[in-house]
N, C-alpha and C positions, 0 to 999 in steps of 0.2 A: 229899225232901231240901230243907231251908231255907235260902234262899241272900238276902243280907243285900243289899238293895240300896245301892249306891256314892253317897255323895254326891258333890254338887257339888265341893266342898271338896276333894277326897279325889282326883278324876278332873282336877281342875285341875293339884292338884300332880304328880300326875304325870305329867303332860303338858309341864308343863312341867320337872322331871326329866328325861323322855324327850327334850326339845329339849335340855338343857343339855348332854348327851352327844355329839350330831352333831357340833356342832364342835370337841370333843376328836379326836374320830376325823379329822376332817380335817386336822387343825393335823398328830396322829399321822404321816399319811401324808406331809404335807410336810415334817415332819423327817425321816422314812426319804427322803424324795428330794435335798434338800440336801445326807443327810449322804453317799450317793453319788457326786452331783455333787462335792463339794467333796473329797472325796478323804481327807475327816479322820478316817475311823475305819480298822480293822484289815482291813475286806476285801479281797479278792482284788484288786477292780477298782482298791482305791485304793495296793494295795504296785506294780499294773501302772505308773500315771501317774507315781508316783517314780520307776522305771526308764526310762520316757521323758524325763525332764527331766533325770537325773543323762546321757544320752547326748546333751543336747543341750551340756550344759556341756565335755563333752568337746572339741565340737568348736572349742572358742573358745580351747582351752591354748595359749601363743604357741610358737612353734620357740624349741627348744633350743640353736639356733645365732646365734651374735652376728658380725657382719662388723664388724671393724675397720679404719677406712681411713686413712692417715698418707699427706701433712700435713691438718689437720682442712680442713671443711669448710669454704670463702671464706678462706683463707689466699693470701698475696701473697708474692712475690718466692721460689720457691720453687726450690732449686736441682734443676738439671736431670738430674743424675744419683743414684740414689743415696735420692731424698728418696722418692720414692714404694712404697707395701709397702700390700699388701693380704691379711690375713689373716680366719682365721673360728676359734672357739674352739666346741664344743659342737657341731660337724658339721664337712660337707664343702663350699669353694668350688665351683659350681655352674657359674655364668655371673661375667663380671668383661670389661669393655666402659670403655675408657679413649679416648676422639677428640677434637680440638681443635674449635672452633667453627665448624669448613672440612667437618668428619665425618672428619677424616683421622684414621685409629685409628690407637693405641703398641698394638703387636704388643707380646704376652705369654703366657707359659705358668703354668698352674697346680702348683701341685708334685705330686708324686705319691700324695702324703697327703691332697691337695685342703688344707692346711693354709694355704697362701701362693701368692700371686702377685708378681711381678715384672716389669717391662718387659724385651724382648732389648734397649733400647739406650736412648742418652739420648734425652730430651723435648726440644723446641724452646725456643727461648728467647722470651720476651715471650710467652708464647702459656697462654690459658686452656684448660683441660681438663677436661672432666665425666668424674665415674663412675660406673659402675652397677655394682656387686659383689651376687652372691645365695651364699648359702650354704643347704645342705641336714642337718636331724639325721637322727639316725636312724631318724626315723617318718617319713619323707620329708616334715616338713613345712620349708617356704622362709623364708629370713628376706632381705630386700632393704635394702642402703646403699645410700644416692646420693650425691655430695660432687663441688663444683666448687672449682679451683684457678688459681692466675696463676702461669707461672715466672718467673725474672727477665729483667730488663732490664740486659744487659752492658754495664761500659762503658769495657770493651780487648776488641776484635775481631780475628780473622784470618779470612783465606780459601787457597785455593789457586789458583795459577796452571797450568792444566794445559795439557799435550798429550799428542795431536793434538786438532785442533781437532773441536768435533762437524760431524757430514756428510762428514770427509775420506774421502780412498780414499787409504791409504801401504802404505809396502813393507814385506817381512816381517818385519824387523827392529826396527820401531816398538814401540816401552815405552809404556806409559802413564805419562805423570813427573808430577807432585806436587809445584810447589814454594811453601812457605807463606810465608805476609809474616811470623810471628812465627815463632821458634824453639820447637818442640815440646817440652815435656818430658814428656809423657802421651802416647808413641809407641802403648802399647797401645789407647787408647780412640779415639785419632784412624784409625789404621788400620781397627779395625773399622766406624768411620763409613762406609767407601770400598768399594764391590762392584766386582768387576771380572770379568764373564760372554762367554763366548765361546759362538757357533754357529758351528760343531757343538765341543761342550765339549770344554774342554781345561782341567786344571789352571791357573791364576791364582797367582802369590803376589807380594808385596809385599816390598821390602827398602829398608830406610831409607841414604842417603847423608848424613851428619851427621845434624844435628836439625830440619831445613828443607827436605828432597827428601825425598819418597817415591816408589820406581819400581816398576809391575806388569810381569811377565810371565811367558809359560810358559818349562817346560822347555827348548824349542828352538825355532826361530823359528816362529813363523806359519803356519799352512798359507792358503796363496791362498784367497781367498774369503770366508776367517770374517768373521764380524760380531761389531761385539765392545761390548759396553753397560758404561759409565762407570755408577753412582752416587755422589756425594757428599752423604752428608748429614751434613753439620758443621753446623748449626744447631745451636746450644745444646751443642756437645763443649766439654771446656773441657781443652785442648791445655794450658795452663801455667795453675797458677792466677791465676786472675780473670781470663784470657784465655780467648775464648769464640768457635769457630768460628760464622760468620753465612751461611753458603751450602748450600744446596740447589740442585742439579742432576743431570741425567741427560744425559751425551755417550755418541753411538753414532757409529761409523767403521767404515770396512771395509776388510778385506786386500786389495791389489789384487794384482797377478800378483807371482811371485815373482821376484826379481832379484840375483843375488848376484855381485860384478865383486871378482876377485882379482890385486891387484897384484904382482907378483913383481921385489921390488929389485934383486934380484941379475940377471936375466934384461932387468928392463928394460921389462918388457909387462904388459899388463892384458887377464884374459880375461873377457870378461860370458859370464853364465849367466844366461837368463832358463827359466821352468821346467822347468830339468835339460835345458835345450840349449843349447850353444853356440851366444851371438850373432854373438861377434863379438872380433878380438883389437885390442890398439889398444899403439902403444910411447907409452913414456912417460918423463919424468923424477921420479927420487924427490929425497930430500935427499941434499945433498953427504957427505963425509967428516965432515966438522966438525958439520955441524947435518945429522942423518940423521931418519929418517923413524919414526915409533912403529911398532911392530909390534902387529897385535892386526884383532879384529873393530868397526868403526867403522860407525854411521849416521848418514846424509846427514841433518841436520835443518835445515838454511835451504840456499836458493837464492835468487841473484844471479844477475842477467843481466850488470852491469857491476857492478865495486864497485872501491876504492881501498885496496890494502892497503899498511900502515905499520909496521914492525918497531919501532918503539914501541909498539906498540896488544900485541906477543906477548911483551915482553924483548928485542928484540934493539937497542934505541936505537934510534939514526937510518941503521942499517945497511945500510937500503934503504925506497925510499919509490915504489909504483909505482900510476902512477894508472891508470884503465879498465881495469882486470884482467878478461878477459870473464868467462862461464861458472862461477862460483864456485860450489863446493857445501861447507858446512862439515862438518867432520867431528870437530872438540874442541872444547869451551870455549874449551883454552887457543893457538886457533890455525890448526889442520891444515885444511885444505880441499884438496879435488881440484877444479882449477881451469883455463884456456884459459893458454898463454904465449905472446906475442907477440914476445917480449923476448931469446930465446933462439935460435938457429940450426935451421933443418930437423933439422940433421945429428943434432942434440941426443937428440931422442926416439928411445928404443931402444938410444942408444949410450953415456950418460954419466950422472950424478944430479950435480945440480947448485943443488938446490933448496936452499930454506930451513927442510925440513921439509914443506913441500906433496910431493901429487902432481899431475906439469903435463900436458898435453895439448897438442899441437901446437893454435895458434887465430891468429885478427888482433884488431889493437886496434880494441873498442869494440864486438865480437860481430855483425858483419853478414854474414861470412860461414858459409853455412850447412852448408857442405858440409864444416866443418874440422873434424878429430877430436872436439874438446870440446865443439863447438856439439851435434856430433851425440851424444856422452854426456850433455852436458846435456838435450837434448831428449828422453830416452830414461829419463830418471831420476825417480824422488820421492821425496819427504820420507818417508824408515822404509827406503830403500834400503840395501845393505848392501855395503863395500868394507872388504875382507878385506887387510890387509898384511904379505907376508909376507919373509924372506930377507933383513932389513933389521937390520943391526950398530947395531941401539938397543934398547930396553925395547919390555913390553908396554904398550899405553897403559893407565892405570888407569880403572876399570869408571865412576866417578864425573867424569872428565874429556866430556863429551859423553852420547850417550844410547849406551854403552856397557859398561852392565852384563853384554850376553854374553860378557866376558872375565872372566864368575866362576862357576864351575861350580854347577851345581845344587845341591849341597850346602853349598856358601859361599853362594849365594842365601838358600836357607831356613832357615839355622841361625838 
């Protein structure tokens, strides 16, 4: 076999042919690697890397739920009742946190829809307030407001004047009374401003005497011992308009032993009952024919050791005028007090009424002696005491004349 030898020429070029190939084939391979890596063609690996990335996007969707908060955010003078509403469109209110600069939170409930919220009661006056509202869609994702607010600055004020005082110890009879420096015409929203809580509980209710007393009490008088916790929070009520309660307080007192002293007109005697025993009987004088004596359930609300009374100061002019009257306990507004007489005969007490509308106790002028009937009622008495009068040819005294609301049946109370 004849076999042609190769030349130079011939073995060159194809050598180099044979080199000009290698790095096709590699350049080859690193396109198969890029195109891989980068995810840009049809394969399997690269339909995988889309489904990773379309799940990352997902998780960046915003909640579907929007909190809207009223009045807007850094708003000023904002009235107290009434202005604020917190709502969520596109889910449910979750979390919803309203407190003043002090941390002291406005109590509120969510509606049932989770759709709104609302304060239980009015906002303070002059007072900034943050909020933080979340709401929740239905893929449980959150959406969070925040919005700070100022309410107003009133400028006609009222408060109340209350009793008893906090820390007293009074008798069973004691009301909790209410009386305001402005006349109320927003009875509803002023009363719910006011808590009035008893240990161990006992129904509370509230009954307005015109438009300027408000009086608490239960059903029937007091049981010895309760404790009983005052709130007012009139800050920021607005009792008439553009009148704006300013007070905040809490008074606690407490029931001290039970005392109830029945006067009997017609008989002429007074019996104490101190808890459902007989203390003790005492004669007495009531009012005369002419000027007689109120009938009805009355509370002892001031005490006088001496005091000056003037039948001017009740209607009756200058009809009598008696100074160092001992042992005085008032028992109306318009007058009535069970009081010491000095003025009158022993024989008097037990036998005759001869008063001016009081009831009198045997006493001396100027309270030093200790041992005489009224010294000894008075010393024996306090303020929320209760003297019952009965068998006496006058009226009931009216429920508003003194703190004498128990002459209105429970259901005249709370109508």
């Amino acid at each position: 076999m004849n076999v042609e030898p190769i030349s130079g020429a011939s073995a060159g070029a194809r050598r180099r042919r044979g080199g000009a190939r290698l790095p096709a084939l590699v350049l080859g391979a690193a396109l198969l690697l890029v195109t891989a890596c980068g995810g840009g063609g049809d394969s399997g690996s690269g339909s995988g890397d889309k489904g990773k990335q379309g799940s990352g996007n997902s998780d960046t969707v915003a909640s579907q739920a929007v909190v809207t908060i009223a009045p807007k955010d850094g708003a000023k003078e904002v009235g107290t009742s009434g202005a604020l509403k917190i709502s969520a469109t596109g889910g449910k209110l979750t979390t919803v946190t309203v407190a003043d600069t002090k941390g002291n939170k406005a109590d509120g409930k969510i509606s049932a829809d989770g759709g709104s919220w609302e304060p239980d009661r009015h906002l303070g006056a002059a007072t900034q307030y943050k909020v933080h509202a979340v709401a929740k869609d239905g893929e449980g994702r959150e959406s969070a407001k925040d919005a700070t607010f100022t309410t107003l600055t009133p400028k006609n004020t009222f408060i109340g004047h209350y009793l008893p005082e906090d820390g007293a110890t009074v008798g069973v009879g004691m009301p909790v009374s209410i009386n305001f420096t402005r006349g109320i015409t927003n009875p509803e929203a002023v009363e719910k401003a006011v808590t009035v809580t008893a240990e161990p509980a006992v129904p509370v209710e509230g009954h307005w005497f015109g438009n300027d007393r408000l009086d608490f009490r239960p059903e029937k008088y007091w049981a010895a011992g309760t404790k009983v916790t005052v709130k007012l929070n009139l800050d920021g009520v607005e009792g008439r308009p553009g009148v704006y309660g300013k007070q905040t307080r809490t008074v606690k007192f407490t029931i001290g032993r039970s005392q109830v002293s029945t006067v009997d007109a017609k008989s002429k005697q007074m019996q104490i009952v101190r808890d459902g025993k007989v203390l003790k009987n005492v004669p007495i004088t009531a009012g005369a024919p002419s000027t007689t004596t109120y009938n009805g359930q009355m509370v002892i609300s001031e005490k006088f050791k001496v005091t000056r009374m003037n039948g001017a100061t009740v209607g009756f002019g200058g009809e009598y005028d008696i100074k160092d009257v001992p042992h005085a306990m008032r028992l109306s507004t318009s007058g009535t007090f069970i009081h010491g007489n000095y003025w009158a005969s022993a024989g008097t007490f037990g036998s005759a009424n001869v008063s001016h509308g009081c009831v009198s106790l045997r006493d001396v002028r100027g309270a030093w002696d200790k041992k005489a009937p009224a010294a000894w009622f008075y010393d024996n008495s306090i303020i929320g005491d209760v003297v019952v009068v009965k068998n006496s040819n006058d009226k009931q005294i009216a429920p508003e004349n003194g703190l004498n609301g128990w002459n209105m049946s429970w259901a005249e109370w709370t109508k």
